[in-house]
C-alpha positions in Angstrom: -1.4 2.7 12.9 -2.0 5.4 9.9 -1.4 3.5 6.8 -1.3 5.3 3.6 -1.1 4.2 -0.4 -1.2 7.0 -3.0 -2.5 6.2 -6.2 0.0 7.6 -9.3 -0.5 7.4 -12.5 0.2 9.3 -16.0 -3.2 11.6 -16.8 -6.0 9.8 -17.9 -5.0 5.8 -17.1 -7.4 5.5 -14.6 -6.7 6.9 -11.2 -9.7 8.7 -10.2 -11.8 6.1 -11.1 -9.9 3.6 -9.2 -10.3 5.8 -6.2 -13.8 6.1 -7.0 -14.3 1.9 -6.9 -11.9 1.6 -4.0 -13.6 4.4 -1.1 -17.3 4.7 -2.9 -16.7 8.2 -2.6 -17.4 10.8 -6.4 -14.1 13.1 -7.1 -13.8 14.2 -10.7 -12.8 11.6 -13.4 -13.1 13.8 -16.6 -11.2 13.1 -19.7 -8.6 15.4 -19.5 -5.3 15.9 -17.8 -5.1 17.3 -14.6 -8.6 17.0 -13.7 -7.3 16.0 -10.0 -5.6 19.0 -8.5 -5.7 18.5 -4.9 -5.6 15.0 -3.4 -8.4 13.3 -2.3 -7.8 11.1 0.4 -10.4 8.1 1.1 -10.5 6.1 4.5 -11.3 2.6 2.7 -11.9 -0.6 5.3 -9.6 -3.9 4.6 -12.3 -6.6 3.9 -12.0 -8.9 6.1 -14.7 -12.2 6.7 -12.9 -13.0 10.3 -13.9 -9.9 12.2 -17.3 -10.1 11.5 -17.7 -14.1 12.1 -16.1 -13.0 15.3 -18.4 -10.1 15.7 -21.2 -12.4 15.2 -19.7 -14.7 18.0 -19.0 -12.2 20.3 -22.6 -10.1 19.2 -20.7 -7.0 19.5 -22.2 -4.1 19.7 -20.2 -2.3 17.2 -17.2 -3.9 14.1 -14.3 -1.9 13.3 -12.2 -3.1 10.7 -8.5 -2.2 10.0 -7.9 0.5 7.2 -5.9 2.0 4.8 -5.7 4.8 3.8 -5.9 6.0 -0.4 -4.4 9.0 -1.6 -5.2 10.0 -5.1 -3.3 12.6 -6.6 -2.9 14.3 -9.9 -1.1 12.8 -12.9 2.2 13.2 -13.6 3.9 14.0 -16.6 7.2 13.7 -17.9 9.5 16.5 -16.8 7.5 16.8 -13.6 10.5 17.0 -11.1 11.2 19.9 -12.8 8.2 21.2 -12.3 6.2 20.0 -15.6 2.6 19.7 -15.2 1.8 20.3 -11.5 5.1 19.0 -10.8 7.1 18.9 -7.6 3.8 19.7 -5.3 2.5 16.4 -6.5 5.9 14.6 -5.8 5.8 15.9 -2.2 2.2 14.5 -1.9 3.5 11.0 -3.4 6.3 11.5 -0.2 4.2 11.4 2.6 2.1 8.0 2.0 3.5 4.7 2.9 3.3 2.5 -0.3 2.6 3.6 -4.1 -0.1 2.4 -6.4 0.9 2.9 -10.0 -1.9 2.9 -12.5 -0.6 1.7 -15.6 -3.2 1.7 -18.7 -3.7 -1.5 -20.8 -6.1 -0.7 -23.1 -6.7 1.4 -26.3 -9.7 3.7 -26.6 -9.9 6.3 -29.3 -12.3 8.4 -26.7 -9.8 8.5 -23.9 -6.9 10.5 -25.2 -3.2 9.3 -23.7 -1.2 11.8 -23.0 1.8 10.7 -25.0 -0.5 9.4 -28.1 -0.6 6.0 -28.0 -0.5 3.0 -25.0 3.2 1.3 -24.6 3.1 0.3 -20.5 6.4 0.4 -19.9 7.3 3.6 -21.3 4.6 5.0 -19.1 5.8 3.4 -16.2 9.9 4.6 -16.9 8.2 8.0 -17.0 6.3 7.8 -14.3 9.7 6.2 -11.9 12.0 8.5 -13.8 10.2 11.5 -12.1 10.1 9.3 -8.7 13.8 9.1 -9.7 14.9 12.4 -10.2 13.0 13.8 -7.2 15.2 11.6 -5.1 18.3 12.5 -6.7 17.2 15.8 -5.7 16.8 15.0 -2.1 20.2 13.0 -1.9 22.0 15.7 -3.2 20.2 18.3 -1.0 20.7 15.9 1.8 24.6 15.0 1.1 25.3 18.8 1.2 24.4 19.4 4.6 26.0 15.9 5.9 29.5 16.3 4.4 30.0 19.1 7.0 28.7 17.2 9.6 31.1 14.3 8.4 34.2 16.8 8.2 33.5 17.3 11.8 34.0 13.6 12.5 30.7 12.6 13.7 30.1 8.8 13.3 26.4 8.9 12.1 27.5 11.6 9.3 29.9 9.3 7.9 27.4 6.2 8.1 24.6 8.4 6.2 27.4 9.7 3.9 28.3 6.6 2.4 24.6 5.7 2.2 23.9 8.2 0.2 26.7 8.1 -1.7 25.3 4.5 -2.6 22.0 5.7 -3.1 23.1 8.8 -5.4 24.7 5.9 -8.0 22.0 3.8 -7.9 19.7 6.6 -9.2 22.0 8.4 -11.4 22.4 5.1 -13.2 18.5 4.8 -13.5 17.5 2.4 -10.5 15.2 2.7 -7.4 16.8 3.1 -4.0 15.2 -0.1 -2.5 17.5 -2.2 -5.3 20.8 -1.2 -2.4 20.9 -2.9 0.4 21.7 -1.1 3.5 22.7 -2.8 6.9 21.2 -1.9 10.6 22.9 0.9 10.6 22.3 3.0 7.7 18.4 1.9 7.1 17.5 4.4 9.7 19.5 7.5 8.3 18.2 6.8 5.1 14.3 6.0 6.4 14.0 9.4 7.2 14.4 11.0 4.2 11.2 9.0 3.0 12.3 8.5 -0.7 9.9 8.1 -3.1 11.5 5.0 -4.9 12.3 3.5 -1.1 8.6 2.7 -1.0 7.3 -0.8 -2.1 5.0 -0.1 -5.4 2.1 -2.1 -6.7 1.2 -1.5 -10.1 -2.1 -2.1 -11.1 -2.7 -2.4 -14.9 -5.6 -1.0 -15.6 -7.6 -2.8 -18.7 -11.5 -2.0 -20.1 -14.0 -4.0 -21.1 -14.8 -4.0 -24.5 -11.8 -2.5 -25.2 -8.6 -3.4 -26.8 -6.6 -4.9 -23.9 -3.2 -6.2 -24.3 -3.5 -9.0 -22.1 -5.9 -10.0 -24.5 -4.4 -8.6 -27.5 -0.9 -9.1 -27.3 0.0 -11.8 -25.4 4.0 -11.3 -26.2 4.1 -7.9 -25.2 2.2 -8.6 -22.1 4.5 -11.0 -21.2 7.0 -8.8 -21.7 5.6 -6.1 -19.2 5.1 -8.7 -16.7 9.0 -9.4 -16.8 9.8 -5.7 -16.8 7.4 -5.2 -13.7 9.4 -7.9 -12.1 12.6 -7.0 -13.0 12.1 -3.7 -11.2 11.4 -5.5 -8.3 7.5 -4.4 -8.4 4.1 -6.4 -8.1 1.2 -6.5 -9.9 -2.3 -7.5 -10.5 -4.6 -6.7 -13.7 -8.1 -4.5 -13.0 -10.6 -3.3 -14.6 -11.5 0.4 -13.0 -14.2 1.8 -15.0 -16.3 -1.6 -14.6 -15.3 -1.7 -10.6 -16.4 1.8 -10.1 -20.0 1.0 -11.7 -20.2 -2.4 -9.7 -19.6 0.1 -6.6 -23.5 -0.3 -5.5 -23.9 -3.7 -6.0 -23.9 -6.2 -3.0 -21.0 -8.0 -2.4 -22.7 -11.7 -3.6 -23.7 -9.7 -6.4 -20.1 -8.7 -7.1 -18.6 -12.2 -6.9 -20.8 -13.8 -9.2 -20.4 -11.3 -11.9 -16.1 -11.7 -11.5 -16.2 -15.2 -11.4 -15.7 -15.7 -14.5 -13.1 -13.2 -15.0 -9.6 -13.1 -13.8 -9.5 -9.1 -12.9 -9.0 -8.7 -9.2 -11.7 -6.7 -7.6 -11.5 -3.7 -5.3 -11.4 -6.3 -2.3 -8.1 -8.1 -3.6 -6.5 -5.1 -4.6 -7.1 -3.7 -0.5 -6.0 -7.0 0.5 -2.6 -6.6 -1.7 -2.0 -3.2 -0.9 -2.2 -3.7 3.2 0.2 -6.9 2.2 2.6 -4.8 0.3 2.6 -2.8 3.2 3.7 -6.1 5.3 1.0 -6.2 7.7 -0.9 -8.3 9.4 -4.3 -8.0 11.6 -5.2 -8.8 14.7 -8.2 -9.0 16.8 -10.0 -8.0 20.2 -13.5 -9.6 20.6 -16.2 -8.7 23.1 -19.7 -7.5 23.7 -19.0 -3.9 23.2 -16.9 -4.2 20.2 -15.1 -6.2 17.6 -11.9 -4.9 16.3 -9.3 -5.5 13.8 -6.1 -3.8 14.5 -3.0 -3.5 12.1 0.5 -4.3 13.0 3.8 -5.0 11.1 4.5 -8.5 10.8 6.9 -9.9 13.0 5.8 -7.8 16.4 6.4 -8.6 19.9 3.1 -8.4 21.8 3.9 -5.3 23.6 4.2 -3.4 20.4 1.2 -4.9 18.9 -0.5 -3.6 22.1 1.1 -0.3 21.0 -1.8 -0.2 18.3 -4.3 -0.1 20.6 -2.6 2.5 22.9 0.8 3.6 23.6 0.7 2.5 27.1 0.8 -1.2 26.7 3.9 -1.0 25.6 6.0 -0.4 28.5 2.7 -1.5 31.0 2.7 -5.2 29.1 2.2 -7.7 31.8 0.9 -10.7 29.6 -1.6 -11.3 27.0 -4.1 -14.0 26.9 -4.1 -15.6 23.1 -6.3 -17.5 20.6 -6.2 -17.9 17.1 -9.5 -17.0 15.8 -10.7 -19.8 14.1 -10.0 -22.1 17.6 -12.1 -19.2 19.5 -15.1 -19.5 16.5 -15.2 -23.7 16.7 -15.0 -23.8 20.6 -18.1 -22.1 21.0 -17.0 -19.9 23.9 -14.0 -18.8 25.8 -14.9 -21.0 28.6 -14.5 -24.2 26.4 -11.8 -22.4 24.7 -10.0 -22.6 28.6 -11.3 -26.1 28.7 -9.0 -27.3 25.6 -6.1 -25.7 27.0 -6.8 -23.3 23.5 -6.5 -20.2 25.5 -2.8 -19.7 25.7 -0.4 -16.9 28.3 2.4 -15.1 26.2 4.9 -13.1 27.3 7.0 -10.2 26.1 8.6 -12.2 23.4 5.6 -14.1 21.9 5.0 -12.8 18.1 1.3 -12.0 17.4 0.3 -13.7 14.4 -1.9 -13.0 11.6 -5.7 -14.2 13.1 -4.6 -14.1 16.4 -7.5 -13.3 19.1 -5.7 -11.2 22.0 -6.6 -9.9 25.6 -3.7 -8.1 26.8 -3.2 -7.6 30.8 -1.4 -4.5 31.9 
């Protein structure tokens, strides 16, 4: 499946760099605003040790790891649903990824200008989800015109997405995200559709420097306090360091781990990890001579749609799968002795795969 985080963000807090740690790739990270005017999108593996010890195991011919996908797009500013800055054409880029990585800045540097002056996270972050906000609000009230006529008419789903939206429209008119309602069986899949910006699950990171003045270092108090407001708005976190990931982009990854180790900024491998995670995935595997594979699922799939991954078809042409979880497969030594332990188990329609799992589906 095509899984895709964009990476948002004021000007100048970090973005491009990040996107330069996370995919290895060069786009421009200038100090100015709007050096990012087109997206760039990265193809960026999910690290994962178990699909190459199974590799290994297997000697496969060729690994492919699971992926996500990273968007970086331009920064936004206030008044941008309006069309401020590069405005709404950003906003419809931020609507077609999956999951939203805010870059909020932590640090103070008199060489990288802010665009507002001066670094207060959580201002930065009520601009940046007040533009999210308003661009819903938008789409509500766009949407609400069209379905009022349909619900005049009497048709059932009209009056289900009505009063949806209706919900929705107060939640953001008083300020909060649409994924604070709650919206039963019926109504999640009217409202999917629409794709709202403040509907997707956002993880912020908060981007600090070293060497510079860092408010989790600086501050404690009003750290603590943007910790609670993070939470509060029902968002996740972790604390990164973008400019010194970017330059540690070359080095090995042994190399990499000794020089974190004694730091407690997640590196571009936990923040992959916590993105596919905010996502709520979870990998599987297929192991053989010709090739080692990861594949991503949502969590909680029956194994005919986490066949689906691998192609359409095994959906409906499911007979059973054969299943292992991969550590089991690794400390048999073989599939045969696997057998042998009764390891090796047959599931059905109804089994769900699970994170690690090793599986042969029959069709």
């Amino acid at each position: 499946m095509s899984l895709s985080v964009g990476i948002v963000g004021l000007p100048n807090v970090g973005k491009s760099t990040l996107f330069n740690a996370l995919t290895k790739n060069s786009v421009p990270a200038e100090n100015y605003p709007f050096c990012t005017i087109d997206p760039s999108v990265g193809i960026v593996p999910v690290p994962d040790e178990r699909l190459w010890k199974l590799s290994e195991f297997s000697k496969s011919a060729k690994t492919l790891p699971a992926v996500v996908e990273f968007v970086d797009i331009a920064g936004l500013v206030k008044g941008a649903s309006e069309g401020q800055g590069l405005g709404n054409k950003f906003l419809a880029n931020i609507r077609e990824t999956d999951a939203i990585l805010e870059v909020v800045r932590i640090f103070e540097n008199a060489d990288v200008i802010h665009v507002d002056g001066g670094i207060n996270p959580i201002r930065d972050i009520g601009v940046i989800n007040l533009e999210l906000m308003l661009s819903d609000l938008d789409t509500v009230n766009k949407r609400l015109g069209n379905v009022e006529r349909d619900k005049k008419r009497g048709e059932k789903s009209a009056v289900i997405e009505f009063d949806a939206l209706a919900k929705i429209k107060a939640a953001l008119e008083s300020e909060k995200m649409a994924h604070t309602i709650t919206l039963d069986e019926k109504e999640q899949p009217l409202i999917k559709q629409l794709n709202l910006l403040t509907n997707k699950p956002i993880l912020y990171a908060l981007n600090k420097q070293q060497g510079g003045k860092n408010i989790d270092e600086n501050n404690k108090e009003e750290f603590n306090k943007l910790i609670e407001y993070i939470k509060s708005i029902g968002g996740n976190y972790l604390v990164f360091d973008a400019k010194t990931e970017d330059e540690l982009k070359e080095f090995s990854e042994e190399e990499k781990k000794e020089l974190q180790s004694n730091t407690d900024i997640s590196g571009v491998n936990n923040l992959i990890k916590k993105s596919y995670e905010l996502l709520n995935l979870i990998t599987y595997f297929t192991t053989g001579e010709d090739e080692s594979r990861a594949w991503t699922i949502k969590k909680n799939s029956t194994a005919p749609i986490a066949g689906t991954a691998i192609h359409n078809d095994f959906k409906d042409k499911f007979i059973r799968a054969e299943v292992i979880f991969w550590s089991e497969l690794l400390e048999s030594g073989s599939y045969a002795v696997a057998r042998e332990k009764g390891l090796v188990r047959i599931e059905g329609k109804e089994y769900i795969v699970k994170d690690g799992d090793v599986v042969e589906f029959r069709i």
